[in-house]
C-alpha positions as CSV (number, residue, x, y, z in Angstrom):
1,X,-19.7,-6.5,25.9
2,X,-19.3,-10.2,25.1
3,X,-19.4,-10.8,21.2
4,X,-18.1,-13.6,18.9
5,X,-15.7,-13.6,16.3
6,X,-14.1,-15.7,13.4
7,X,-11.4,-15.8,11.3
8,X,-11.6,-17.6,7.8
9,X,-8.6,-19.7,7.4
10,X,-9.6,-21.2,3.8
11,X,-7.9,-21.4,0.0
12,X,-10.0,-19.3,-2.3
13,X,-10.5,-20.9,-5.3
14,X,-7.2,-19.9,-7.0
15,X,-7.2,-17.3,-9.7
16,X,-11.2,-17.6,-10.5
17,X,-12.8,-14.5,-9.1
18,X,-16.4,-15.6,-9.6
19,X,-16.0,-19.3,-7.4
20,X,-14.0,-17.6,-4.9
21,X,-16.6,-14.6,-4.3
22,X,-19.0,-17.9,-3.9
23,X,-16.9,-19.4,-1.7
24,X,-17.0,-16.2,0.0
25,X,-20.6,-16.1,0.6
26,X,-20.9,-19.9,1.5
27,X,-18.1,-18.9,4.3
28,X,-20.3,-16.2,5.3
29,X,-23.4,-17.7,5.8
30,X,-21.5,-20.7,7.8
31,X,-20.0,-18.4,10.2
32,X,-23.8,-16.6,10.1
33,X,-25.1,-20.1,11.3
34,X,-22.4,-19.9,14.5
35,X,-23.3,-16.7,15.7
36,X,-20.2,-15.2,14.0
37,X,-20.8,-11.1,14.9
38,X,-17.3,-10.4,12.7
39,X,-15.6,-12.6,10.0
40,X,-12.1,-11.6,8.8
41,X,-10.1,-12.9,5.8
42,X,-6.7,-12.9,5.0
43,X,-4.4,-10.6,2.9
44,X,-5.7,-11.0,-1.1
45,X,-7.8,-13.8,-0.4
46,X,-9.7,-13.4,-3.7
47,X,-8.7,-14.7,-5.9
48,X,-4.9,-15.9,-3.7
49,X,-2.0,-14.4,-2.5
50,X,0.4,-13.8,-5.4
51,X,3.0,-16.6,-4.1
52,X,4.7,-16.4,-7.1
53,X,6.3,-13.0,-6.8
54,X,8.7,-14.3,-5.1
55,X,9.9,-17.6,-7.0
56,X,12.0,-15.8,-9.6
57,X,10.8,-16.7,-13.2
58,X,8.3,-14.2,-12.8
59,X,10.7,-11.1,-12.0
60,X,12.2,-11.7,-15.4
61,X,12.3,-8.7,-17.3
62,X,9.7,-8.9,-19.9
63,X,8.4,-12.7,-19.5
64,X,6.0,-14.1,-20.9
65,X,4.4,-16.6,-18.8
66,X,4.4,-13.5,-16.1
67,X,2.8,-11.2,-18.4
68,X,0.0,-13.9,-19.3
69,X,-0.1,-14.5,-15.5
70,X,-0.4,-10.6,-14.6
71,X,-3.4,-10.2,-17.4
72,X,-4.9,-12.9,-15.8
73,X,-5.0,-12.0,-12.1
74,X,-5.8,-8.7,-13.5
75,X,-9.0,-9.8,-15.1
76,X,-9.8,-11.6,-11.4
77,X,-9.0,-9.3,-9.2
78,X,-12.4,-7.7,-7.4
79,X,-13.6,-3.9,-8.7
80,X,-15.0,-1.5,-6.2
81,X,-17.7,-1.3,-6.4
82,X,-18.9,-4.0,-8.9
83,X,-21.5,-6.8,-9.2
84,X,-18.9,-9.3,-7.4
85,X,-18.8,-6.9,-4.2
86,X,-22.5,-6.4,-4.1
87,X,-22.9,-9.8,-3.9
88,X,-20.6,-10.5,-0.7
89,X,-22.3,-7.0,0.1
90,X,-25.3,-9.1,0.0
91,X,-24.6,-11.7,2.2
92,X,-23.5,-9.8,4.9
93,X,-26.8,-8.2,4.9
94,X,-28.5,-11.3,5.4
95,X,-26.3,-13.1,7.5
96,X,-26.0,-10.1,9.8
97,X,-22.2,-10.3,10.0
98,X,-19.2,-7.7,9.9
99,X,-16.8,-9.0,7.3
100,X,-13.2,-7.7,7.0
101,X,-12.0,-9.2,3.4
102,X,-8.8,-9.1,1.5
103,X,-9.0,-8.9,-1.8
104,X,-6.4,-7.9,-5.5
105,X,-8.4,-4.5,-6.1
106,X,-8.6,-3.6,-10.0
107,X,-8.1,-0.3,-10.6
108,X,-8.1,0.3,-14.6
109,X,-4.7,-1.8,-15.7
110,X,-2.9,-2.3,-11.7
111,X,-3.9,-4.0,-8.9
112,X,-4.1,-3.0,-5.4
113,X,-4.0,-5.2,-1.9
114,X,-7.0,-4.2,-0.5
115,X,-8.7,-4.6,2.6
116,X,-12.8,-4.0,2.7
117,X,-14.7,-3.8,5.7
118,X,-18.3,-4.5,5.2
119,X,-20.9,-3.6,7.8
120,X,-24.3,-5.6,8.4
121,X,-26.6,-3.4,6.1
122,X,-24.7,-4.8,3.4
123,X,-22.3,-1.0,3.2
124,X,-18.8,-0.9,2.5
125,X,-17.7,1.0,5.0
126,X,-13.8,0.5,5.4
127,X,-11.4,0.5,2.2
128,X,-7.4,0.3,3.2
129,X,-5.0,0.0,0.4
130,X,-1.7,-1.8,1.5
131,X,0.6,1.3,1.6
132,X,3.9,-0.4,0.5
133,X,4.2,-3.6,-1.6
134,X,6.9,-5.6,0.3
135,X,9.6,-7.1,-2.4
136,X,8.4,-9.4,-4.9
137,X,5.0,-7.8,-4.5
138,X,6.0,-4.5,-6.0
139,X,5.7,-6.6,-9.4
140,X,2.0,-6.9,-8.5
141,X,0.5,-4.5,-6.7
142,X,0.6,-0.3,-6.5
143,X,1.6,1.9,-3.8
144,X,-2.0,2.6,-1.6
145,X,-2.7,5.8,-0.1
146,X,-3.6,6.6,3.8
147,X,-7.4,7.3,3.3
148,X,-8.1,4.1,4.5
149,X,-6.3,4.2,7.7
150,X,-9.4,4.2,9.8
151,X,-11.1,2.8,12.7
152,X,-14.8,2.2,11.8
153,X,-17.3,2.3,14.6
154,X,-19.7,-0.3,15.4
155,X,-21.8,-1.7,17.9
156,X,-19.4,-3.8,19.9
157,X,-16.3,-0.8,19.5
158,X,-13.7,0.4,16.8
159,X,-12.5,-2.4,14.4
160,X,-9.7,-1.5,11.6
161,X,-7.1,-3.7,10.0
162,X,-3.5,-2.9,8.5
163,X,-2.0,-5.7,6.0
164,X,0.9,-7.7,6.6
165,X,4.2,-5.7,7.1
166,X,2.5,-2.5,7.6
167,X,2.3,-4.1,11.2
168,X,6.5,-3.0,10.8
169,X,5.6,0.0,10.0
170,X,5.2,2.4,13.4
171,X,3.1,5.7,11.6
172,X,0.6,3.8,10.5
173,X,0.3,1.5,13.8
174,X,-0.1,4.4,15.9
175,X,-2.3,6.0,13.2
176,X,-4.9,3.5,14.2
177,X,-4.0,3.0,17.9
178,X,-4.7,7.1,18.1
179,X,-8.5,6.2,16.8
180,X,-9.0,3.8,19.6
181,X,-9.9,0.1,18.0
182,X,-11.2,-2.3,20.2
183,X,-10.4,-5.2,17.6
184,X,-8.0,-5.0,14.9
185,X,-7.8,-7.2,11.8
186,X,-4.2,-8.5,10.9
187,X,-4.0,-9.5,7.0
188,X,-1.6,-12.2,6.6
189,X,-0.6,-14.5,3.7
190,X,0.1,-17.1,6.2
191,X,1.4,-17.1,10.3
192,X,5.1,-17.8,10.2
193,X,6.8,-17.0,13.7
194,X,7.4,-13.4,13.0
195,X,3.8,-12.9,11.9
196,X,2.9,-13.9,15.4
197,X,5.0,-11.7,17.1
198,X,3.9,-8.6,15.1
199,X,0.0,-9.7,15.5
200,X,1.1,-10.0,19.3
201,X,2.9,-6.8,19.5
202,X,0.3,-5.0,18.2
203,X,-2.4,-6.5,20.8
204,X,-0.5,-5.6,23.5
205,X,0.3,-2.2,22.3
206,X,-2.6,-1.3,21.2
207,X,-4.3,-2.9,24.2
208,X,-6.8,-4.8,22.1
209,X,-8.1,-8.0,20.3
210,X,-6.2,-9.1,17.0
211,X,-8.0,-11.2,14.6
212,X,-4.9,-12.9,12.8
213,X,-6.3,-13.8,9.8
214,X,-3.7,-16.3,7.3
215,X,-5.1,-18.8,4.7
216,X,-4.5,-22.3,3.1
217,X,-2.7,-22.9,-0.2
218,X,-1.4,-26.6,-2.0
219,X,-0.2,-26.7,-5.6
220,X,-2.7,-28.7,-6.4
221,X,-5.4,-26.0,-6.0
222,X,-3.5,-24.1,-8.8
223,X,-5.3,-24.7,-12.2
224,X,-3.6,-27.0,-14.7
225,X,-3.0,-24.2,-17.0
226,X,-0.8,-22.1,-14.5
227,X,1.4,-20.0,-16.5
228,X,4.4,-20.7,-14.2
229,X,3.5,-24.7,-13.6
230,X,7.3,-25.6,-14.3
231,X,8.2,-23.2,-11.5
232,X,5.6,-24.0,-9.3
233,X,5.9,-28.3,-9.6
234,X,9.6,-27.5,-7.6
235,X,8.3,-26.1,-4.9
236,X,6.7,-27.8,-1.6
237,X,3.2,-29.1,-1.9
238,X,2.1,-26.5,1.3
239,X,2.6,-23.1,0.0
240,X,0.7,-21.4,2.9
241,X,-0.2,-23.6,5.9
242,X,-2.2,-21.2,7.7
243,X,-1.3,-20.4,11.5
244,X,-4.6,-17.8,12.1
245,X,-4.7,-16.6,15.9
246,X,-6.9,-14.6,17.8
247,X,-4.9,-12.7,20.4
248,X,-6.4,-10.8,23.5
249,X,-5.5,-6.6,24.8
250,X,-2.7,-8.7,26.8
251,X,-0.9,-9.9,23.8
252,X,-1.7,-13.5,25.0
253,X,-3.3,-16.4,23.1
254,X,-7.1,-16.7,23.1
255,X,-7.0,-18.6,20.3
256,X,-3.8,-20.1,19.4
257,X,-2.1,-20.3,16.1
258,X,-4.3,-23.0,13.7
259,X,-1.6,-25.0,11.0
260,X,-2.8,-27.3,8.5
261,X,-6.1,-27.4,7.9
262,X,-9.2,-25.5,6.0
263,X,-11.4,-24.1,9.4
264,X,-13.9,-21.3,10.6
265,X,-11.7,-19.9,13.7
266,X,-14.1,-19.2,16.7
267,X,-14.1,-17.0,20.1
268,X,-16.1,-15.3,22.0
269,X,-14.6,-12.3,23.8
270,X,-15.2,-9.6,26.8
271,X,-14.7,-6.3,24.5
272,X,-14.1,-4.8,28.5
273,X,-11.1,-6.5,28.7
274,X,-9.6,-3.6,26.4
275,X,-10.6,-1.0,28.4
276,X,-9.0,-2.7,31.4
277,X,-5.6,-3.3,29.9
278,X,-5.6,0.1,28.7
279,X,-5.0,1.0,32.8
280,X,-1.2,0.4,32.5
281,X,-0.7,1.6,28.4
282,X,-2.3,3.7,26.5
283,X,-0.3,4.6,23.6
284,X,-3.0,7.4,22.5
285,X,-3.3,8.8,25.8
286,X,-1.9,9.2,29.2
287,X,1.3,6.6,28.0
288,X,2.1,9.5,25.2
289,X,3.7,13.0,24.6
290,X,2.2,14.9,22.1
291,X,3.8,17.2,23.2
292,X,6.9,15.7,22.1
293,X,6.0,14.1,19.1
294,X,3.6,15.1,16.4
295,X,1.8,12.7,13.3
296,X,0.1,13.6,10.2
297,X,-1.5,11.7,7.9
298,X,-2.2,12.6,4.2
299,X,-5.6,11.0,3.5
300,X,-6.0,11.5,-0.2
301,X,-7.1,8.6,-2.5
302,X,-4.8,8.3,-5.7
303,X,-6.6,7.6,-8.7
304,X,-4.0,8.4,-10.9
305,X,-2.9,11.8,-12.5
């Protein structure tokens, strides 16, 4: 089945969840208007990626420009469900487009990294919580769970998405390779060398299409009253420059990565093609040993005590 697909390698409009869930739906309908069948986003795209977890001011142990700076991506991270997500709900619907969307989660006072799958009816119908904060990040975000380590059928095959370094982490890669997905949606905050190599590895292992999804970020898009602007004017004007791919069941380039620039992503792709790689591995089937080896999966939402 031959099907197009996009990847939306944009800046959100930093740290403002209402613009960027317009921006959102503006990027929505565009890709609607190419014949875009599914649109991913990258990791946290609203409202950004929380670059400054790793600058060091913010670790401080009870600072106050990181508390202000918490409360505030706090108050614009996305709540499911909520008014916000009905209305990129909404524009699926009408576009008639599969969106896979990164997004800070509010949960009462923490934040999750999320990742929402949204199906053409407007339903959410995928929710993945990033399992395990990497570094800095364990200053923003919880722990997630494993209920949202799914595949999610549709009309053109399986399509599921892990976030960032859970592509280093082999349970949860074979988690979804055991549910068969014909496309998988990699979250990144940008496409640095080793991001290509997991997004690759995991094509060719899991002998199907990777949407590499990595975003856009300057210091100037920051608001002029940043809490951390001191910190932030020393480092590099590019924060995140991007490098979104689109990799075939091969683990070769279809799209190669994009640097630089604020684009819509586009391919068209032969879902087939996964079932004919799948002839020489198929780490689910007749290149395993259960018999050998044995997963489980604890699927229970935390929300709390």
């Amino acid at each position: 089945m031959k099907i197009r697909v996009g990847i939306a390698q944009f800046a959100p409009v930093v740290l403002d969840l209402k613009r960027s869930v317009e921006k959102a739906v503006d990027i929505i309908k565009s890709a609607s208007k190419k014949n875009v069948q599914l649109l991913a986003f990258p990791e946290t795209w609203i409202p950004v990626y929380p670059v400054w977890a790793d600058m060091g001011t913010y670790s401080q142990w009870d600072n106050e420009a990181g508390k202000k700076l918490y409360a505030r991506l706090l108050k614009n991270s996305l709540s499911v469900p909520s008014p916000e997500l009905t209305a990129i709900a909404s524009a699926c619907k009408k576009s008639k487009t599969h969106v896979m969307l990164g997004v800070n989660e509010r949960v009462g006072k923490s934040i999750f990294n999320s990742l929402l799958f949204i199906n053409p009816k407007g339903e959410l119908i995928g929710h993945h919580r990033k399992l395990v904060p990497t570094h800095g990040e364990r200053l923003v975000w919880a722990h997630g769970d494993g209920e949202g380590l799914r595949a999610h059928e549709t009309s053109f095959g399986k399509v599921g998405g892990l976030i960032c370094w859970e592509h280093w982490m082999p349970p949860a890669r074979q988690v979804l390779h055991e549910q068969g997905e014909t496309i998988h949606v990699a979250a990144w905050p940008h496409g640095k060398e080793r991001h290509q190599i997991a997004s690759r590895h995991y094509a060719f292992e899991g002998r199907c299409f990777v949407l590499a999804a990595a975003m856009i970020l300057k210091k100037k898009m920051f608001p002029r009253d940043y809490e951390l602007r001191e910190e932030l004017a020393s480092q590099p004007e590019v924060l995140l420059d991007g490098g979104s791919a689109i990799i075939g069941p091969d683990g070769n380039y279809i799209v190669e990565p994009v640097y630089g620039k604020e684009t819509l992503i586009v391919a068209d792709i032969d879902t087939n093609r996964a079932l004919e790689e799948s002839l020489t591995l198929d780490v689910a089937g007749h290149y395993s040993r259960p018999d050998v080896f044995e997963l489980k999966v604890h699927r229970r939402r935390h929300s709390g005590t």
